[in-house]
C-alpha positions in Angstrom: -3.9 16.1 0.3 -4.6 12.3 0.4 -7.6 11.6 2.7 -5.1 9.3 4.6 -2.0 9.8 5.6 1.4 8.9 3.9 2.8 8.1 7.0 2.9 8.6 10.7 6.8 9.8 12.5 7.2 9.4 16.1 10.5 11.8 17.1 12.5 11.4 19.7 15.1 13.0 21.5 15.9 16.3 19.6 13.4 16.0 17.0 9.9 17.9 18.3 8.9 18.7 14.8 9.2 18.1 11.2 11.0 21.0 9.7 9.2 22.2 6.2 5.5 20.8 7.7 3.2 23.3 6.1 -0.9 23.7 6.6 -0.8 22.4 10.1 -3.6 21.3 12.4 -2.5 19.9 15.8 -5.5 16.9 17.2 -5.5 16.2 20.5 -6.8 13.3 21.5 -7.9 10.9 24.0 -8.0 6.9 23.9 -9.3 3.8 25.7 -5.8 3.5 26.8 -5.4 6.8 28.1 -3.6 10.2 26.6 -1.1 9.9 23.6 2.4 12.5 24.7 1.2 15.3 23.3 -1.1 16.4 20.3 -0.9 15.0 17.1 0.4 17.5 14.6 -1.2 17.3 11.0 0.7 18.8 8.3 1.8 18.5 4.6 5.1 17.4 3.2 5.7 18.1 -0.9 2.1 17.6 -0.5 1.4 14.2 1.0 -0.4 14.7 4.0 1.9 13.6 7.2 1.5 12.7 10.4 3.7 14.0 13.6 3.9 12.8 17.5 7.3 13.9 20.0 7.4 10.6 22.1 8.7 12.6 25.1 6.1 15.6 24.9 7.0 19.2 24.5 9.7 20.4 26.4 10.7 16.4 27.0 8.9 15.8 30.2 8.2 11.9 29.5 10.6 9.4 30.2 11.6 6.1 28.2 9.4 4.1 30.8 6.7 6.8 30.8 5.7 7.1 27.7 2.1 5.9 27.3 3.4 3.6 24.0 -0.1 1.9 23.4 -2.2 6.0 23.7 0.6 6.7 20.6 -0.3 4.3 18.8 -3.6 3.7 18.6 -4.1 7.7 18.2 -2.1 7.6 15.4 -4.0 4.4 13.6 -7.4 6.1 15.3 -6.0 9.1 12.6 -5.5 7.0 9.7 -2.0 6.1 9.9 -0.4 2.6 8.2 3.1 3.6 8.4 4.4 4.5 11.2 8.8 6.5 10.9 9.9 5.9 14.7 13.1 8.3 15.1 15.5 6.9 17.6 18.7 8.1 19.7 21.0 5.2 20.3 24.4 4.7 21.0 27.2 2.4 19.2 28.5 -1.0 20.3 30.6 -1.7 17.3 33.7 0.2 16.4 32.3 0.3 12.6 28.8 2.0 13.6 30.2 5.6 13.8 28.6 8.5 15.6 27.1 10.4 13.4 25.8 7.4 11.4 22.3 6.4 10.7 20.9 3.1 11.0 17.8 1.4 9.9 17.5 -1.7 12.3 16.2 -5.4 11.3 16.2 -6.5 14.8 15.1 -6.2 18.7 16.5 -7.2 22.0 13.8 -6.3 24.4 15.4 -5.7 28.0 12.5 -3.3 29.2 10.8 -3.8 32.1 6.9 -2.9 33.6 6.8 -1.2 30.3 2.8 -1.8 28.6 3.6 -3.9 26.2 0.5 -5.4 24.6 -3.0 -4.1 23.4 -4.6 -7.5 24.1 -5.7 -8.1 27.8 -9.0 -8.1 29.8 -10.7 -11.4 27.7 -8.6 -11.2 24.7 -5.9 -13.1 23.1 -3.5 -12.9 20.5 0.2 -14.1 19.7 1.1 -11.6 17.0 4.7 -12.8 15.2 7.7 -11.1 15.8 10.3 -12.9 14.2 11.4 -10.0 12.1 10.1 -6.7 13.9 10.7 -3.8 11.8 8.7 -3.8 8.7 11.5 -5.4 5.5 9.1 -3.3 3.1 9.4 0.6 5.0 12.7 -0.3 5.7 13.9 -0.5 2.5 11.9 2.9 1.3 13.6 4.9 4.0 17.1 3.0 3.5 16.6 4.5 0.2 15.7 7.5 0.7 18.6 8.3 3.8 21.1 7.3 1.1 19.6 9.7 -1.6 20.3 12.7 0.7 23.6 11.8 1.4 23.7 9.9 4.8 26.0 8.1 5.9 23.4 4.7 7.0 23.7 1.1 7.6 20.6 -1.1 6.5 20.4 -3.5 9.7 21.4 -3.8 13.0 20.3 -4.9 16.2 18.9 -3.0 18.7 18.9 -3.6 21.8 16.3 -1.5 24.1 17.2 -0.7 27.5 14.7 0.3 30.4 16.2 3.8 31.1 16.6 6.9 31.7 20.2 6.1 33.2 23.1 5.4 30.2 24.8 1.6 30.9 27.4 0.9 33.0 30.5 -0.2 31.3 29.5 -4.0 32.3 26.7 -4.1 30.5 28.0 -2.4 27.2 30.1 -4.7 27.0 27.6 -7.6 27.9 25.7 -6.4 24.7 28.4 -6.0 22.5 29.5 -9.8 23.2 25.9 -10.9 22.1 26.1 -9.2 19.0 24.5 -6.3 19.4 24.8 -3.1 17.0 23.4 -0.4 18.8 21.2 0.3 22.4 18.4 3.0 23.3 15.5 3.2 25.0 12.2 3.9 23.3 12.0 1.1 19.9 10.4 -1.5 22.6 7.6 -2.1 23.2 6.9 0.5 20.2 7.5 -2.0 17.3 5.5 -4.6 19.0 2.4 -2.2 19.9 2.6 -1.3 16.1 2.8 -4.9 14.6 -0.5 -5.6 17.3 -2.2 -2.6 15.5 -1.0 -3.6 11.8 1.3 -0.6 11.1 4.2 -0.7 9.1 6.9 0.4 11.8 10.6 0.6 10.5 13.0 3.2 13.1 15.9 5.5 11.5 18.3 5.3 14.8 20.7 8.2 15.4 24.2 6.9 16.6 24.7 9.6 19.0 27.7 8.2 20.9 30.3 4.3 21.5 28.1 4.2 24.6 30.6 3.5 27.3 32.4 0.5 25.8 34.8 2.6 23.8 36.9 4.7 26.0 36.7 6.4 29.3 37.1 10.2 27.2 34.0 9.0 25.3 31.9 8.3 27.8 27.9 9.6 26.7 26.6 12.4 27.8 23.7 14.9 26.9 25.3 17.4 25.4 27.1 14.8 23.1 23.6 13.0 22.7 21.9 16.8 21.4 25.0 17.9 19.1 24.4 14.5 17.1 20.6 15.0 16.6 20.7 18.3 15.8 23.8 17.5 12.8 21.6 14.4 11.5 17.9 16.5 11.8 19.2 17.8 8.4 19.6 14.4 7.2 15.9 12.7 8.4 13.9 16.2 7.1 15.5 15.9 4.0 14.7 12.0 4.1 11.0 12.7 4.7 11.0 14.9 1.9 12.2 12.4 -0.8 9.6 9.6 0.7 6.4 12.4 0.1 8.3 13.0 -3.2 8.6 9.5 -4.3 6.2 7.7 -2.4 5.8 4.2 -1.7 2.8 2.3 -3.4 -0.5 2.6 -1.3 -1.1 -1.1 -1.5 1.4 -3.0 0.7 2.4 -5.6 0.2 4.0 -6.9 3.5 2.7 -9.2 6.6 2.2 -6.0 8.3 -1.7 -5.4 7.4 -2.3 -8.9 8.3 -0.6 -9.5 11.3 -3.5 -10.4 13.5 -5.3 -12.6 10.8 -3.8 -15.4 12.2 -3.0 -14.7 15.8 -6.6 -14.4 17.6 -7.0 -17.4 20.2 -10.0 -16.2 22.6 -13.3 -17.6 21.0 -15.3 -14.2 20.3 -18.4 -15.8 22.0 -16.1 -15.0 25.9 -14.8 -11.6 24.8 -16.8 -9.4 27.0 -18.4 -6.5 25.4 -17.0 -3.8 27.4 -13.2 -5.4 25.4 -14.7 -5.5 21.9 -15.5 -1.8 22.6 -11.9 -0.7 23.7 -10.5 -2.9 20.7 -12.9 -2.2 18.2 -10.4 0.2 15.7 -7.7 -2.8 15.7 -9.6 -6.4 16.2 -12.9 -5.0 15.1 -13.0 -6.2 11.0 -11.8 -10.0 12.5 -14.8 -10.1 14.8 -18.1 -9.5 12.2 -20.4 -12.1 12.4 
């Protein structure tokens, strides 16, 4: 196996583990911003060497506003990682977006609240751009790759994150789907922005699971609707994950992603404190040699 990983997959609801993951060593890890959800699992893929986290823990013990985002992913870039697969449950707002659909989102609406949402505190400064959130480049590889084993996915949308764990009221679907948004969850924010801040590649495959409650009072979203999805479309993202270790993307990338922060530190590195440089050192560390 490569000496770094191919990429990094953060599963949500449903998916625990990657189906097919062979030679398999599990790190468990602590980090300056406390402990990731669970172990890491290490493991090979059609021999690429890949990288697995469940966002909710074994068993799914961890909230949407509990998860410890910023533990996730710096373990996973303290590991090695550049591209980082989020897996996502969402639900519909547009008649079009079916369940049982797949969609690779271009865009965020952030509605989450008291959520960590930022690396950069105690001394330290940066504005990191997020005009365009998910990374165009690992989009388009895992666009790709979902239609090659025959899913049924749509190659934008806009995602609109919601604080959680309760579903919407019918209000509020319907407030999103008058802004324009494709489909709502819980768990892409402040995910994306935390892995932007740390220079990953992040692009999401979302699970339509359900209409949400916009569509009809005998549709109304439940868990057991929410699990049948998943476990029809796990199929769909192993098979996926396969064809990506298969035909993998070129090493060098070629994206703003690696670069993110080249441009975004304000604080003059003579007031950073020392005891900040430390806890930053794996992300702002190469901008900050003398």
């Amino acid at each position: 196996m490569s000496s770094s990983p191919l990429f990094a997959v953060i599963g949500g609801s449903g998916l625990y583990r990657i189906p097919g993951l062979t030679r398999i060593t599990e790190h468990i890890l602590d980090t300056p911003f406390g402990s990731p959800s669970g172990p890491i699992v290490e493991g090979e893929l059609a021999g690429q060497r890949i990288l697995f986290l469940a966002r909710h823990g074994a068993g799914h013990p961890i909230n949407p506003g509990q998860v410890n985002y910023r533990a996730n992913i710096y373990a996973l870039k303290s590991l090695g990682a550049t591209r980082l697969i989020s897996v996502n449950a969402c639900g519909s707002l547009r008649e079009d977006y079916r369940p049982g659909d797949l969609v690779v989102p271009d865009q965020i609406l952030d509605l989450t609240k008291g959520r960590e949402n930022t690396f950069f505190e105690n001394g330290f400064t940066a504005h990191i751009g997020t005009a365009d959130p998910f990374c165009p480049d690992l989009s388009s590889y895992l666009v790709q790759a979902l239609k090659n084993v025959g899913a049924r996915v749509h190659d934008q949308g806009a995602f609109v994150v919601i604080q959680g764990p309760r579903f919407s009221t019918r209000a509020e679907s319907n407030t999103y789907r008058s802004w324009g948004m494709s489909i709502i969850g819980m768990t892409a924010a402040p995910e994306a922005f935390l892995a932007r801040e740390a220079e990953l590649c992040y692009a999401s495959i979302s699970h339509i699971t359900d209409y949400d409650v916009w569509h009809s009072r005998e549709d109304e979203v439940s868990v057991e609707m929410v699990l049948k999805i998943l476990a029809q479309n796990t199929e769909y993202v192993k098979n996926a994950l396969i064809y990506l270790a298969e035909n993998p993307p070129p090493e060098q990338r070629s994206c703003i992603c690696p670069t993110a922060l080249e441009n975004a530190i304000i604080t003059n590195p003579a007031v950073i404190p020392d005891e900040t440089r430390e806890k930053l050192d794996l992300l702002i560390g190469k901008y900050l040699k003398e």
